[in-house]
C-alpha positions as CSV (number, residue, x, y, z in Angstrom):
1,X,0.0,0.0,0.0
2,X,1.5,3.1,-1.3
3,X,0.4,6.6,0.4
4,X,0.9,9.6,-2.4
5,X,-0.1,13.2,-2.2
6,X,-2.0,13.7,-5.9
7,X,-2.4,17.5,-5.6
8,X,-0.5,20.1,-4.5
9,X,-0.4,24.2,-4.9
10,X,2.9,25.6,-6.5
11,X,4.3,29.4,-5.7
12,X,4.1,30.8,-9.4
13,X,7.2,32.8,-10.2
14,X,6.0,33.9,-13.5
15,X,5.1,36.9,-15.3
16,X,1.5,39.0,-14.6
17,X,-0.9,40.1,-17.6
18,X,-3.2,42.9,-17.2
19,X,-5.7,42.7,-14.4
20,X,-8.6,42.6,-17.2
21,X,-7.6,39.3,-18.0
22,X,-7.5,38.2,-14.3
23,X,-10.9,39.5,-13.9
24,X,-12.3,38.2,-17.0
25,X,-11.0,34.9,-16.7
26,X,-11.8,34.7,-13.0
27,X,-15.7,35.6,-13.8
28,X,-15.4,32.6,-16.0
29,X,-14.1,30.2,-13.9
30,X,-16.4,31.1,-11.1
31,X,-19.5,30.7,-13.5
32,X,-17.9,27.2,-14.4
33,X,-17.9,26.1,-10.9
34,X,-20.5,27.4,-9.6
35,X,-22.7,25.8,-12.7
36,X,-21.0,22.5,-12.0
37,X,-22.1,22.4,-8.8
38,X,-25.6,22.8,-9.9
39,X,-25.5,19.5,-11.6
40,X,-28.6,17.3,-9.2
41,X,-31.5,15.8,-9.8
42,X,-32.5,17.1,-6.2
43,X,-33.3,20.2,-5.1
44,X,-31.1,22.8,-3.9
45,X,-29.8,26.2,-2.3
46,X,-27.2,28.1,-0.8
47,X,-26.5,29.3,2.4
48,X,-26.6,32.8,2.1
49,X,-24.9,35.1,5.1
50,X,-25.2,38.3,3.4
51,X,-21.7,38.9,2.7
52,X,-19.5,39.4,-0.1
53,X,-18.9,35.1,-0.8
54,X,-22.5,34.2,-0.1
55,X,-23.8,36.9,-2.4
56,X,-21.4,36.0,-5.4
57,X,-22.4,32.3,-5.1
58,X,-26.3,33.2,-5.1
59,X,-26.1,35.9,-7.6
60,X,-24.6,33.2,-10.0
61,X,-27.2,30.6,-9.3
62,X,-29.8,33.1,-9.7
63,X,-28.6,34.3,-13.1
64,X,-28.0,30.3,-14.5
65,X,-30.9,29.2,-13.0
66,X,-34.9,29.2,-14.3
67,X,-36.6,29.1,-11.1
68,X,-35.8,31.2,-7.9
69,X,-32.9,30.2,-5.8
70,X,-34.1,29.0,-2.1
71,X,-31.4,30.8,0.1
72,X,-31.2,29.7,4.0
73,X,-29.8,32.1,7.0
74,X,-28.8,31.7,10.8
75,X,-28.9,34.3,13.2
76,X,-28.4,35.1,16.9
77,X,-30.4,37.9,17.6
78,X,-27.6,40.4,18.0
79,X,-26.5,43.6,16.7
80,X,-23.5,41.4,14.9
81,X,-26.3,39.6,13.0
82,X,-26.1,39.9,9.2
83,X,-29.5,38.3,9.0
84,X,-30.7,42.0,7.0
85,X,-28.2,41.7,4.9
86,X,-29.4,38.3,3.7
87,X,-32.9,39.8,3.7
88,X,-32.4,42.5,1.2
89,X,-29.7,40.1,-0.9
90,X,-32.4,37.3,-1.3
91,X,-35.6,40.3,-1.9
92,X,-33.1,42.2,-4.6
93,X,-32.4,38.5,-6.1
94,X,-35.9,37.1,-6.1
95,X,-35.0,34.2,-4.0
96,X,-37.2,32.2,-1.3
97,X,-35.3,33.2,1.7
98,X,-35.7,30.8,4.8
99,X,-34.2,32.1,8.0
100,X,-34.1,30.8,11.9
101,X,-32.8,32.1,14.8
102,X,-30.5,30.1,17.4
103,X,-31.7,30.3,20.8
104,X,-29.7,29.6,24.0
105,X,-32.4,25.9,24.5
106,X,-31.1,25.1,20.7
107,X,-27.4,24.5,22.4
108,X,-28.6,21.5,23.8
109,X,-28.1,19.7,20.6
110,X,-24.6,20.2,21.1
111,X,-23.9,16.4,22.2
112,X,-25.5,14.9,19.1
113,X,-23.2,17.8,17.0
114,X,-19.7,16.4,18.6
115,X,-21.6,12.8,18.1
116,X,-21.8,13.7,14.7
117,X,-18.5,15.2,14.1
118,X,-16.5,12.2,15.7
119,X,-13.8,14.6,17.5
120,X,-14.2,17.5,19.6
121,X,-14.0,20.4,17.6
122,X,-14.2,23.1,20.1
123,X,-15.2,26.3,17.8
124,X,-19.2,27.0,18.9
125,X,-20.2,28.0,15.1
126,X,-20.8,24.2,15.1
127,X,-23.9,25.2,16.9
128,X,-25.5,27.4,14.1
129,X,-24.3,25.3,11.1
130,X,-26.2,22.4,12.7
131,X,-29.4,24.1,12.9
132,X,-28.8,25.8,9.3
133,X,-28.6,22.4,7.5
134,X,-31.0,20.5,9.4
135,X,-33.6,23.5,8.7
136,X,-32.3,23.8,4.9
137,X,-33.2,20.1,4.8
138,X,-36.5,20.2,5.2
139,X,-36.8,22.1,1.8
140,X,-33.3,20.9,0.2
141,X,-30.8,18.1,0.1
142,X,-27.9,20.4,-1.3
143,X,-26.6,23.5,-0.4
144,X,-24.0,25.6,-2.2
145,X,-21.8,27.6,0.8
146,X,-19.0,30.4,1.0
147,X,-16.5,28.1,3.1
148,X,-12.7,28.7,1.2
149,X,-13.3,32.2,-0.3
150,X,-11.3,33.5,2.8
151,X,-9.0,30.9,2.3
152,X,-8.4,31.6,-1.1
153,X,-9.0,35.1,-1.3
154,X,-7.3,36.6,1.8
155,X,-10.4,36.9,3.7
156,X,-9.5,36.3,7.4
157,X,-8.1,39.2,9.9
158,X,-5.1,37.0,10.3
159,X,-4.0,36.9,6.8
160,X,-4.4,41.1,6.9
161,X,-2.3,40.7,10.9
162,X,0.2,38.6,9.3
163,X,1.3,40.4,5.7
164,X,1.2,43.9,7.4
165,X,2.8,42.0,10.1
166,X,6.0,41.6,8.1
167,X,5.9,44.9,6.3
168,X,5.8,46.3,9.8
169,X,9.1,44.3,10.5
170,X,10.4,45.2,6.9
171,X,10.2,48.8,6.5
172,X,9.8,50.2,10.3
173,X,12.7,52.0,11.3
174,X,14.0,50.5,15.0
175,X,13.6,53.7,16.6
176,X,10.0,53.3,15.5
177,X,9.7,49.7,16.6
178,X,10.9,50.8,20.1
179,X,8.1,53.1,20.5
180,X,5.0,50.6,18.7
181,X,5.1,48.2,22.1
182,X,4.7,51.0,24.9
183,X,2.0,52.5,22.7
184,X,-0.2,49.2,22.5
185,X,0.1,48.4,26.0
186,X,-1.5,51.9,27.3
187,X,-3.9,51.9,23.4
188,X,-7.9,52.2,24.6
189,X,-9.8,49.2,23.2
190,X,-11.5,51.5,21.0
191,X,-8.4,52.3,19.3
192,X,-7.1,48.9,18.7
193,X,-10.5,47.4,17.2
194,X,-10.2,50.1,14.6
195,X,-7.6,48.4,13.4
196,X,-8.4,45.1,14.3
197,X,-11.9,44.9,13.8
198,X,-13.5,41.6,15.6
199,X,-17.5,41.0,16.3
200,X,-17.6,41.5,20.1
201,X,-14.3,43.5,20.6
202,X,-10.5,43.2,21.4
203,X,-9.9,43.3,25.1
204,X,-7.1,42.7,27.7
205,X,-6.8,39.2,25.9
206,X,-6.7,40.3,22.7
207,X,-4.4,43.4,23.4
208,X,-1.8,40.7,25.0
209,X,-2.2,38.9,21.6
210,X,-1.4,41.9,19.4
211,X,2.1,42.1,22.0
212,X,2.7,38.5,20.8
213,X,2.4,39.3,17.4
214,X,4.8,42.0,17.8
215,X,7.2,40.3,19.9
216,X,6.9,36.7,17.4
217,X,7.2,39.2,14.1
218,X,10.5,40.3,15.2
219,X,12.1,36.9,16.4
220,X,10.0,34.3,15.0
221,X,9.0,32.5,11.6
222,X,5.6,32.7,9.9
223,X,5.3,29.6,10.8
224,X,5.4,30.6,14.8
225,X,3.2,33.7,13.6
226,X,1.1,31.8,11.5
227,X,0.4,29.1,14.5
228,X,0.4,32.3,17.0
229,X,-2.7,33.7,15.4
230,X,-4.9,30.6,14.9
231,X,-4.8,29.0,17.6
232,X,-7.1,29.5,20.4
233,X,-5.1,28.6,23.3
234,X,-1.5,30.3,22.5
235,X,2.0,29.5,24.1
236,X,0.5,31.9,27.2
237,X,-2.8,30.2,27.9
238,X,-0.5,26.5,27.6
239,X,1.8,27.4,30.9
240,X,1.2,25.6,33.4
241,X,-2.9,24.2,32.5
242,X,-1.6,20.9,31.7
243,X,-0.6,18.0,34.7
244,X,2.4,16.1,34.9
245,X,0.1,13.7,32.9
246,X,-0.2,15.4,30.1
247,X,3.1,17.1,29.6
248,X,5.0,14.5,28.3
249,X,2.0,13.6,25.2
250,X,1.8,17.6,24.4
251,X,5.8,18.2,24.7
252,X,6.3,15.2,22.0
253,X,4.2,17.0,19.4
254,X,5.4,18.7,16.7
255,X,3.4,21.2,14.5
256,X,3.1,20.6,10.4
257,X,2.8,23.8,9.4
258,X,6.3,23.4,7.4
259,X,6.2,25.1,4.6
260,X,8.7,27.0,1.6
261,X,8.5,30.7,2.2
262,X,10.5,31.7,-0.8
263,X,7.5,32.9,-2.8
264,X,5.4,35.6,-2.9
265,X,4.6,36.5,0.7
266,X,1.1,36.4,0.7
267,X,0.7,33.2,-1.2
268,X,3.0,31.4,1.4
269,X,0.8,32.4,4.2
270,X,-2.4,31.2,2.0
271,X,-0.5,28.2,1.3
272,X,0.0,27.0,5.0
273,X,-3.9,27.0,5.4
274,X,-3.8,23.7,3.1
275,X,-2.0,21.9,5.2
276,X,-4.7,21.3,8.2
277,X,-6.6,24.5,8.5
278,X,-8.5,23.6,5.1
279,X,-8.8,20.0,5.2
280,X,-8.7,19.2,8.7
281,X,-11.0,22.1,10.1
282,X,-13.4,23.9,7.7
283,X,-13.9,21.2,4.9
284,X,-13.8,18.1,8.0
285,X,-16.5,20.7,9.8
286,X,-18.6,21.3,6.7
287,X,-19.0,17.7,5.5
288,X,-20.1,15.7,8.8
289,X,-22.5,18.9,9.8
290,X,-24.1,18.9,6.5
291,X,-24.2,15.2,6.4
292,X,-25.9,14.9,9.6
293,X,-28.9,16.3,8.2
294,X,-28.4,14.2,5.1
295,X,-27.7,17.6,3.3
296,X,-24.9,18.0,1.2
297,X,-22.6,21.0,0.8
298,X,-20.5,22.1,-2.2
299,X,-17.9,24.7,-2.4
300,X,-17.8,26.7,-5.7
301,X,-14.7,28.3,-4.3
302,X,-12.4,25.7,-3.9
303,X,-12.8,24.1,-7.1
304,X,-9.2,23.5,-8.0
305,X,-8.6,25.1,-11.6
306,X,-10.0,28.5,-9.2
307,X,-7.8,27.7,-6.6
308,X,-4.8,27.1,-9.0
309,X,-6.0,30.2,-11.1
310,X,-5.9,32.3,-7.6
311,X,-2.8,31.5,-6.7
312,X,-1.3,32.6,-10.1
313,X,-3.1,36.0,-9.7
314,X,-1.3,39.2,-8.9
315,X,-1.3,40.3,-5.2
316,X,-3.3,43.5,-5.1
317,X,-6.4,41.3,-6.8
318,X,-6.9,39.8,-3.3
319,X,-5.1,42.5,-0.7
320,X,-4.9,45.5,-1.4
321,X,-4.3,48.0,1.5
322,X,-7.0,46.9,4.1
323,X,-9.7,45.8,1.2
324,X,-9.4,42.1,1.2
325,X,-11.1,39.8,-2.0
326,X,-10.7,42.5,-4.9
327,X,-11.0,39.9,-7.5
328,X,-14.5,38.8,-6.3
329,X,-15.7,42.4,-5.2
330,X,-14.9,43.9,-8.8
331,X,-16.5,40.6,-9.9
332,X,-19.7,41.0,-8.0
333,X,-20.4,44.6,-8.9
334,X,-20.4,43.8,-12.4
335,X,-23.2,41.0,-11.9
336,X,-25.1,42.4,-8.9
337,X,-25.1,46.7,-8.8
338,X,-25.2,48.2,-5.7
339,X,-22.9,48.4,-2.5
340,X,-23.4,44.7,-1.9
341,X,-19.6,44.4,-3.2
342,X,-18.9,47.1,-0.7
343,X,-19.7,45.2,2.4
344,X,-17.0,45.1,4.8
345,X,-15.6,41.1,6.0
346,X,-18.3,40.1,8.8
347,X,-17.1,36.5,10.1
348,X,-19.7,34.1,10.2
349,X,-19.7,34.6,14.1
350,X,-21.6,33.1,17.3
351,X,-21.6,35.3,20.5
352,X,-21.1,32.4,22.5
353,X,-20.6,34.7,25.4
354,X,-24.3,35.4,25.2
355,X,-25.2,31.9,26.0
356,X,-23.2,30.5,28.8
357,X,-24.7,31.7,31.1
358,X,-28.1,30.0,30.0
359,X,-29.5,26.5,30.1
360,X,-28.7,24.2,29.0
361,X,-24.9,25.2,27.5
362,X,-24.4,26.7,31.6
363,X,-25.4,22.9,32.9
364,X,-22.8,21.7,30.5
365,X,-20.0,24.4,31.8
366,X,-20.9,23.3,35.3
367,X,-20.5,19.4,34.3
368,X,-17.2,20.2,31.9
369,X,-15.5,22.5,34.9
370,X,-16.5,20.8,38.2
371,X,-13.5,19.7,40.1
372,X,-14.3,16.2,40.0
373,X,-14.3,16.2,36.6
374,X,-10.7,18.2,36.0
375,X,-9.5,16.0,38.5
376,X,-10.9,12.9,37.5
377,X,-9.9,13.4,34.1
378,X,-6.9,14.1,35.2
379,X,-5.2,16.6,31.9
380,X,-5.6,19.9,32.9
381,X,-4.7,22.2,36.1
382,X,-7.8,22.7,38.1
383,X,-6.6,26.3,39.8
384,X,-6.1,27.1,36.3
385,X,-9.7,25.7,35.3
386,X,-10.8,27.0,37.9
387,X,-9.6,30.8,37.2
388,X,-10.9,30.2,33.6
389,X,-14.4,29.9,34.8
390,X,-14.3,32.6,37.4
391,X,-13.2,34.5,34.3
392,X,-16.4,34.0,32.0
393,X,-18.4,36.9,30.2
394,X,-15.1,38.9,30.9
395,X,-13.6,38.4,27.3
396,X,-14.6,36.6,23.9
397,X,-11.3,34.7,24.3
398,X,-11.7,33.0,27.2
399,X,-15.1,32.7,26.5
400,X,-14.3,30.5,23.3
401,X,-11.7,28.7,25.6
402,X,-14.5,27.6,27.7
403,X,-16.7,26.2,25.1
404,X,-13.8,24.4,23.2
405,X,-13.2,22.7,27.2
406,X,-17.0,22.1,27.3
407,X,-16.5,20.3,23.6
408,X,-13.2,18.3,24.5
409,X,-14.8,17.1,27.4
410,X,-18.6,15.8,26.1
411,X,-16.2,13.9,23.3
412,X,-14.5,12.0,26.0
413,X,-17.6,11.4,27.6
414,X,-19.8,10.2,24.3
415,X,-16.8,8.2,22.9
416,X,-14.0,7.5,25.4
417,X,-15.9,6.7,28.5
418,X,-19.0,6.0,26.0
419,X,-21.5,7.2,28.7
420,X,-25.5,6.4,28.7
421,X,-27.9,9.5,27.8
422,X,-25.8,12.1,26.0
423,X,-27.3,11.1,22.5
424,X,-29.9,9.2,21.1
425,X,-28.3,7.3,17.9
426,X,-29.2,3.9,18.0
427,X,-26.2,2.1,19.2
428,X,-22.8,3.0,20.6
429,X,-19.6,1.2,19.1
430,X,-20.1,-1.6,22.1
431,X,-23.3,-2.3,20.8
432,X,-24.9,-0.8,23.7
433,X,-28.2,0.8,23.4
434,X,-28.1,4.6,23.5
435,X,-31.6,5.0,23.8
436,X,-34.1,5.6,26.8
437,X,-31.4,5.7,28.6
438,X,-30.9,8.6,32.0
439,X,-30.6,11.9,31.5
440,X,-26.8,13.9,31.2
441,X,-28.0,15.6,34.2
């Protein structure tokens, strides 16, 4: 048996043409995929958010297609809601628009999600995408989504954090530099979120992660930087939560975010998201969510003549100053007039700190963060637990940190320990009965 990687992105060294031909042929090679994914003898629809990759996607099937496009939204009852935006997209696109609201009871599906997942992925937007494709269901069995535009396109605040990152480092006199780390530490939060914009805020947490950046720019790799700014527990949150157990398991790992950084700057950082980010995370997430439901989702953006075609494109197509996507912006305002192009990058976002505090995600907290259960489980420090919960509702970080612990912890109960009552699926992989059987509580 022979184990042998069929497909892999190349740093183009070549020549640029003029950016009409990048924008021509990326209209047609967005058409092509988008139509291709179209092809079913069942019905379909998109998941549409409101935004700038949603809006493309639709616009696209509402121009190939005969009849109107059935669109499907999720939203949290927030001021960070794009749930209008979708509104006036699907009205100006003659759509049937379907939209639901998450409310804190709908987090007690959040069992049967990990069940359906098979590993404890700890980012709460699992909660929403759930709901989304179970509801899109009931009128649908495919949906066409957004997911890999950012990863293409240089969507994400990280990929903006990262390439201005290493200008910063590039062109910033020392005397300069010597000044920049003073001045973050006494910056007002209003200051910093102007320029790094995030749906509930940067605060103490966040300002100690723009320090990192700083520090990690000027000593570090992109790799480091690139692993800095993804993950949600950093080097800082790591000291000292994890037991003697642990240690040695978590020292032994090494990261695999190796990659050649001789290319174009921008396409390297792009390039590690292949790796795992891509694969591992969005694509693993999207698949067994959607399939859950018996729903399935296609990508228009990561068809791979696009991706190959995007990575051969000029620079300030996809980042240019702070505009991200300029490709697919120019793009849409040719096939859908009006400031819908225009919208600034709103991450498809749930304000989990709204909902821990409410039953039933707060009965899972309490389960996921007794002491008997840190202890008992035997991986983490419980004074450090323990400060982490005294710590919620006080920033989105730790917030996030909590419900990735809450996640981590219902996996090892539904699959390791393979405990009675957290989900009702038939049987477990003993061949024990999961059903009518107690309560989690």
């Amino acid at each position: 048996l022979e184990f042998k990687k069929y497909w892999e992105l190349e740093t183009y060294t070549g020549s640029y043409k003029s950016d009409d031909y990048y924008q021509d042929r990326f209209a047609e090679l967005f058409e092509d995929s988008v139509r291709m994914r179209l092809m079913s003898e069942a019905p379909l629809g998109a998941f549409l958010s409101g935004g700038v990759d949603s809006t493309a996607i639709v616009s696209t099937m509402a121009s190939i297609s005969d009849n109107p496009v059935n669109t499907f939204s999720v939203g949290f009852d927030w001021s960070g809601d794009e749930t209008s935006f979708a509104k006036e997209t699907a009205h100006k696109l003659s759509c049937h628009h379907h939209e639901i609201i998450c409310h804190p009871e709908d987090l007690g599906a959040i069992p049967e999600i990990i069940w359906s997942l098979d590993e404890p992925i700890g980012d709460a937007i699992i909660v929403p995408m759930y709901l989304l494709s179970k509801f899109a269901r009931q009128h649908v069995k495919v949906v066409l989504t957004g997911e890999g535009a950012d990863e293409v396109l240089a969507g994400y605040l990280f990929h903006k954090a990262l390439f201005w990152a290493n200008r910063y480092d590039r062109w910033t006199p020392n005397l300069i530099k010597k000044m920049v780390e003073p001045l973050v530490k006494v910056s007002p939060n209003w200051l910093l979120n102007k320029a790094f914009s995030y749906p509930e805020g940067l605060k103490s947490r966040g300002r100690l992660k723009v320090l990192d950046l700083i520090r990690e720019t000027r000593s570090g790799t992109l790799n480091s930087q690139y692993e800095l700014l993804i993950s949600l527990f950093d080097p800082r949150d790591k000291q000292g939560i994890y037991t003697e157990k642990l240690k040695p398991f978590v020292e032994n790992l090494k990261g695999s975010t190796s990659i050649n950084t001789n290319g174009n700057y921008l396409e390297s950082i792009l390039s590690l998201q292949f790796l795992h980010w891509l694969p591992d995370l969005m694509m693993n997430k999207l698949d067994k969510i959607t399939m859950a439901s018996s729903l399935e989702g296609r990508v228009p953006f990561l068809d791979h003549k696009l991706v190959e075609f995007l990575f051969e494109t000029p620079l300030h197509l996809k980042l240019k100053g702070m505009t991200d996507k300029l490709i697919l912006r120019n793009h849409l305002s040719k096939i859908l007039p009006g400031d819908y192009s225009r919208r600034l990058k709103k991450p498809f976002y749930m304000p989990v700190s709204n909902f821990l505090d409410k039953k039933p995600l707060k009965d899972f907290v309490d389960i996921a963060f007794s002491e008997d259960t840190v202890r008992r489980r035997g991986y983490f420090d419980w004074e450090k637990i323990r400060w982490l919960r005294k710590n919620i509702g006080k920033d989105f970080v730790y917030d996030k940190q909590i419900f990735s612990l809450v996640s981590l912890e219902l996996w090892h109960r539904i699959f390791i320990d393979q405990e009675l009552g957290w989900v009702d699926k038939g049987l477990n992989s003993n061949g024990k009965s999961l059903k009518n059987s107690v309560e989690y509580v």
